[in-house]
C-alpha positions in Angstrom: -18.1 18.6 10.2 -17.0 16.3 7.5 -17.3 12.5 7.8 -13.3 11.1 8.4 -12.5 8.7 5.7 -11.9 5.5 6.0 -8.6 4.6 4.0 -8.7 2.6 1.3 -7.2 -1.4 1.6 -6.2 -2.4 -2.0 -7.2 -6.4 -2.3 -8.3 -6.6 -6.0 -6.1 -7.3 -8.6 -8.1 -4.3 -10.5 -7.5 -2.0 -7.4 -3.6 -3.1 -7.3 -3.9 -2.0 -11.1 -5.9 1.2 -11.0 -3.1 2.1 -8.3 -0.2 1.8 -10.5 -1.4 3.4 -13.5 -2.4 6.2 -11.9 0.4 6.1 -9.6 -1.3 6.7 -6.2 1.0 6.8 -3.2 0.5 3.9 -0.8 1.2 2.8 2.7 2.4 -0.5 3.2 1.7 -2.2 6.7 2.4 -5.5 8.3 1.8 -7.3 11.7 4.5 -7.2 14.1 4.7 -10.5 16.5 1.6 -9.0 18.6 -0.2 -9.0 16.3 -0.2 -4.9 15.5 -0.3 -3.8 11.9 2.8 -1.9 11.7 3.2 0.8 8.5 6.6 -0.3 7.2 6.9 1.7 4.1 5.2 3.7 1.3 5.8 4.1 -2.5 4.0 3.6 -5.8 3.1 0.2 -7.3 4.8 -0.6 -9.8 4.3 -4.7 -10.7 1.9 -7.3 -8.8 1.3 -10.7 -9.3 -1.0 -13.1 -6.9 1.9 -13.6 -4.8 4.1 -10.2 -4.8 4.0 -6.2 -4.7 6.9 -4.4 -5.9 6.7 -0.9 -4.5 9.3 1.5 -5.7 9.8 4.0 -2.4 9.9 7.3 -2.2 13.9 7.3 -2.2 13.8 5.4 -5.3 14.6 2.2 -4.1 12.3 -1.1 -4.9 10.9 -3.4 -2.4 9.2 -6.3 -3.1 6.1 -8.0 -0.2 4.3 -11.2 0.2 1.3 -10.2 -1.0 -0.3 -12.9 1.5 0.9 -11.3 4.7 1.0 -7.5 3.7 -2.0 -4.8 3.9 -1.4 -2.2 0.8 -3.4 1.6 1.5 -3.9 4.2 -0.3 -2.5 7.2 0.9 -5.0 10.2 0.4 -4.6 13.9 0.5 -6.7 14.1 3.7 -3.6 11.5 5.3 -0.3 12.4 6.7 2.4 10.6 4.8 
């Protein structure tokens, strides 16, 4: 029986970089008012600063997160999306 694997949180500016360029799917989560991380989208990276993420979705759409309040995963082939 294989090990589960922990999914990847994307902090580092290096990490937010090597996503994008290789253009790895990832979850985007945020707490709710209880305190809960919550997923509340998915896409691929496409701009960061120290502030924001813009993700553009799946759909095609852009969304842009607080960089301080959101948790960014990656989404890998052993995840459901």
């Amino acid at each position: 029986m294989e090990p589960k694997k922990t999914p990847r949180v994307l902090q580092k500016n290096i990490e937010f970089f090597t996503a994008a360029l290789s253009q790895h799917l990832v979850s985007v989560w945020q707490e709710d008012p209880t305190g809960v991380y919550c997923e509340i989208g998915s896409g691929y990276i496409e701009l960061f600063s120290s502030e924001m993420i813009r993700v553009r979705n799946q759909d095609g759409t852009q969304s842009h997160y607080d960089r301080n309040i959101t948790m960014f995963q990656l989404i890998t082939k052993d995840q459901p999306i």
